[in-house]
C-alpha positions, 0 to 999 in steps of 0.5 A: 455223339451229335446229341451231345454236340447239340446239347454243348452248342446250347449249352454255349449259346445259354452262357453267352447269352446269360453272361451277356444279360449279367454284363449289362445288368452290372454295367447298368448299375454302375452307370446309377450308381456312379451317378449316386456316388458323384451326387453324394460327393457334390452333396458334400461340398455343399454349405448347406444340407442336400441329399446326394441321391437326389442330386444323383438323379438330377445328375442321371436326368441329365446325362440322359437328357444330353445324351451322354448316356443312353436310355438301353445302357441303364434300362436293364436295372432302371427295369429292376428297380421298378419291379422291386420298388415297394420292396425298397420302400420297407425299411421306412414304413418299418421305421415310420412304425417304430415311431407310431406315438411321435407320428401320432402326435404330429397328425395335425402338422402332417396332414397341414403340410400334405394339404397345404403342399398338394395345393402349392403343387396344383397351382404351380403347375396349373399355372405353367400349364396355362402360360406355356399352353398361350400363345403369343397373341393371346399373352398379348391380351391378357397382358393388355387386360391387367394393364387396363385392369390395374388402370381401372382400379387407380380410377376408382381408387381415387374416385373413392378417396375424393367421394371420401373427402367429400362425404367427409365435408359435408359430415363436418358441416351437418355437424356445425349446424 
């Protein structure tokens, strides 16, 4: 009798905790999902072209970052997603397979695109690494330096034109003789 009481209380014990697991893994999906479906909605009253999963994250980004969801209420299937990911990414390399000639025939375009975005993205954010990595005193400077630089380049710029001219003159009087 006490080693089915046993059994029973773990037996409890394993469903409540199974339930409350399946309870938060649901929640946690819903809470993705209604920012996916808000996201899509929006995407839609747009005039122009935007995919709604992106402006879902954006939306999900958000609310994390104001706190008005928090981290643990979406990390169950947050987790999920990430362990299955490559998973998720099968019907497009399927379909990418499907269309092999036209990917094929495009190569050139595609790998100018992949280079030419690698090197926008690397200079975007070198860029704002190195302004938001200075400080104040050294903004200063560096801004006082172009100022001189571009003081400097009017200098020569007319120095030149005047040599120009002058080279010019005197041309046009070797000419005459």
């Amino acid at each position: 009798m006490i080693h089915i009481k046993i059994f029973r209380n773990r037996t409890v014990r394993f469903m409540t905790a199974f339930l409350k697991k399946t309870l938060w893994l649901a929640i946690s999906f819903l809470l993705i999902y209604a920012c996916l479906f808000v996201g899509k909605q929006i995407s839609s009253l747009l005039p122009f072209v935007f995919p709604g999963s992106i402006v879902g994250l954006l939306i999900l980004f958000l609310c994390l970052e104001f706190r008005i969801i928090r981290l643990d209420w979406i990390m169950p299937s947050g987790s999920l997603f990430l362990k299955y990911m490559a998973l998720l990414f099968m019907p497009s390399a399927i379909g990418i397979i499907t269309y092999l000639n036209e990917v094929y025939s495009s190569m050139v375009l595609i790998i100018f695109n992949m280079v030419s975005g690698i090197a926008l993205i690397l200079l975007v954010v070198g860029r704002m690494f190195q302004h938001m990595s200075e400080t104040p005193e050294e903004r200063r400077k560096r801004k006082l330096m172009y100022k001189r630089a571009l003081r400097f380049k009017k200098l020569a710029k007319r120095k030149l034109s005047t040599l120009s001219v002058q080279a010019v003159a005197e041309s046009d009087s070797g000419v005459a003789r």
